[in-house]
C-alpha positions in Angstrom: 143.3 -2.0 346.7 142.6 -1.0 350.2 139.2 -0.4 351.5 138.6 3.6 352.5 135.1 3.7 353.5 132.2 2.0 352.9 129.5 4.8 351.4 126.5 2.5 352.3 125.1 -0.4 353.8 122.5 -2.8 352.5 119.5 -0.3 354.6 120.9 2.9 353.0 120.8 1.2 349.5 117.8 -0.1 350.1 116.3 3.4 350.7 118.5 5.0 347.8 116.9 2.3 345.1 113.1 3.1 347.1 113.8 7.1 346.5 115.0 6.5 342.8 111.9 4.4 342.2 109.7 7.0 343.6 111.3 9.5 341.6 111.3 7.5 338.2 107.2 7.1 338.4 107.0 10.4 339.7 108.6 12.2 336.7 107.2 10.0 333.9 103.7 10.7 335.3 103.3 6.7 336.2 104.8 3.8 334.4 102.2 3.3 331.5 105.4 3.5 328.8 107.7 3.0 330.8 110.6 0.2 330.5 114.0 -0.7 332.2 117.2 -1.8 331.0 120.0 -2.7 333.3 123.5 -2.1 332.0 125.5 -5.8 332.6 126.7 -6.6 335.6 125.8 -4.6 338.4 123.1 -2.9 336.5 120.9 -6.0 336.2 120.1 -6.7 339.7 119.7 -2.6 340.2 116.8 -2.7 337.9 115.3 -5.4 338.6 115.1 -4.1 342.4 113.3 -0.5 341.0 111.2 -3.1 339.0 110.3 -4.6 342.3 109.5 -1.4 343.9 107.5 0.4 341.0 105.4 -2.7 341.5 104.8 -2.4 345.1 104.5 1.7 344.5 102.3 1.7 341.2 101.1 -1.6 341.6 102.3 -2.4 337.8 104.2 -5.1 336.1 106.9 -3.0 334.0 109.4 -4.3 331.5 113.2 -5.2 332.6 116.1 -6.2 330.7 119.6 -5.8 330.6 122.1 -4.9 328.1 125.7 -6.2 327.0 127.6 -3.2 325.6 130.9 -4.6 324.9 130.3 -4.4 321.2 129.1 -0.9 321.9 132.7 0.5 323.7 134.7 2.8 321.9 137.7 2.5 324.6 138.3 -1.3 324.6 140.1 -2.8 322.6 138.1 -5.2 320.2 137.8 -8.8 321.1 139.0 -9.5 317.6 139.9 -8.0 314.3 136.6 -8.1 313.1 134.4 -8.5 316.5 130.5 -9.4 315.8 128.4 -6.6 316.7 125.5 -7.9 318.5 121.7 -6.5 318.9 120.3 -5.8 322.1 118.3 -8.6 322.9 115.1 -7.9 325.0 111.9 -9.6 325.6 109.9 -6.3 324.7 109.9 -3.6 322.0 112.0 -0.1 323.0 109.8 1.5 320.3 108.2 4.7 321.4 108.9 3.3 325.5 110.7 6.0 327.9 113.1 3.6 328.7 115.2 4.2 332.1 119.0 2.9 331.7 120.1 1.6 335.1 123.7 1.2 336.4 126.0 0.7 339.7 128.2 3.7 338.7 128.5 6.6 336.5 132.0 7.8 335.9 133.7 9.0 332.5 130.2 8.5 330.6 131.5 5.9 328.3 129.3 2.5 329.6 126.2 4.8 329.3 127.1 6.0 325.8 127.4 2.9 324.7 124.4 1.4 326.3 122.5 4.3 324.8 124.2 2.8 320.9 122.6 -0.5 322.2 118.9 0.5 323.2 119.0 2.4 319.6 120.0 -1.0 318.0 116.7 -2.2 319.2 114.3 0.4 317.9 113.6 4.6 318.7 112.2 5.0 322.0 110.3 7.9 322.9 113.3 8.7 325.6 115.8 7.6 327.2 116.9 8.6 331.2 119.6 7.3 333.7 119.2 6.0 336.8 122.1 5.1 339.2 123.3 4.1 342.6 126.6 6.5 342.7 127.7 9.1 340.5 131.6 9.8 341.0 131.9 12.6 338.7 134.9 13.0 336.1 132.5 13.0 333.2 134.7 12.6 329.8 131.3 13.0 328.0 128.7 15.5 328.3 126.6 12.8 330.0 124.2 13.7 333.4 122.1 10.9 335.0 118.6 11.4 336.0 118.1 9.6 339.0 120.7 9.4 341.5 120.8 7.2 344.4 124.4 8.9 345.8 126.6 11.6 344.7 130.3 10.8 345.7 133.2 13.1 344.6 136.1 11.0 344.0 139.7 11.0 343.0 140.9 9.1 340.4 143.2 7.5 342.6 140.4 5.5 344.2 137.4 3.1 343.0 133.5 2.9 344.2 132.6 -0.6 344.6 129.1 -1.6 344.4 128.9 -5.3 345.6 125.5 -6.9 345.5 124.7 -10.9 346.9 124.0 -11.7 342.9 127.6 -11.1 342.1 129.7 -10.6 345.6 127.7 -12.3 348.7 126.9 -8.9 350.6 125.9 -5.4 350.1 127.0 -2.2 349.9 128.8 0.4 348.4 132.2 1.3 349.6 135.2 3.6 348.5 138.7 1.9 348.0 142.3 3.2 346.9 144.2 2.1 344.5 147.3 0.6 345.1 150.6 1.3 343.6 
């Protein structure tokens, strides 16, 4: 892969995560019911960072979890014949909550389906939004998100990497191509 651009530096997704946290209170008319569920990897540190802002906005404590939705794909292969389908595991109820999923990156629609299978495992929430950093477009699903921190039209000759200090020891968002 070869780097392209980079889309954003640690300030400019600082401010994108401080708009979409603004936004998230502001459309659920506060964050009484509200709860957030970070899609594993990237989407875990991503929501816990709105969690931090909400708190310093509303001045709240809010639930934050994170999902696993291997067991949830429908376009990987299984990790075995019969692969163990696993709950959602969260420290608090989903049950009547507007529950905001959070990811890096929204491409094809197929990570938030299945996070959407997951939260369901758990219980019926009241609703259930998207937040995320970049949406790339080429939607195989008829899936929107919500709350968007960057829109970035992209071929599918290239890649939008989010690399956060958790995970990759910097941050920012950048554009690479694919190599042959």
């Amino acid at each position: 892969m070869r780097l392209k651009a980079q889309l954003m530096d640690e300030a400019a997704l600082g401010r994108a995560l401080m708009r979409i946290s603004h936004e998230i209170a502001e459309k659920n008319k506060g964050v009484e019911n509200l709860a957030l569920i970070g899609i594993r990897r990237r989407g875990e540190p991503i929501a816990r960072r709105i969690r931090d802002n909400i708190r310093q906005i509303e001045g709240m404590e809010i639930p934050c979890g994170s999902v696993d939705i291997r067991y949830y794909r429908d376009d990987l292969h299984p990790l075995s014949e019969t692969p163990e389908l696993r709950r959602c595991e969260l420290d608090f109820s989903v049950t009547d909550r507007d529950v905001v999923l959070v990811d890096d990156v929204i491409y094809t629609g197929r990570t938030v389906r299945a996070a959407i299978e997951a939260v369901f495992s758990c219980g019926r929430p009241r609703s259930i939004q998207l937040a995320v950093l970049v949406d790339r477009g080429h939607r195989e699903l008829p899936i929107r998100a919500d709350f968007v921190g960057k829109n970035v039209p992209s071929s599918r000759a290239e890649l939008i990497e989010v690399r956060l200090p958790e995970f990759d020891g910097e941050t920012g968002v950048f554009l690479m191509e694919l190599g042959e």
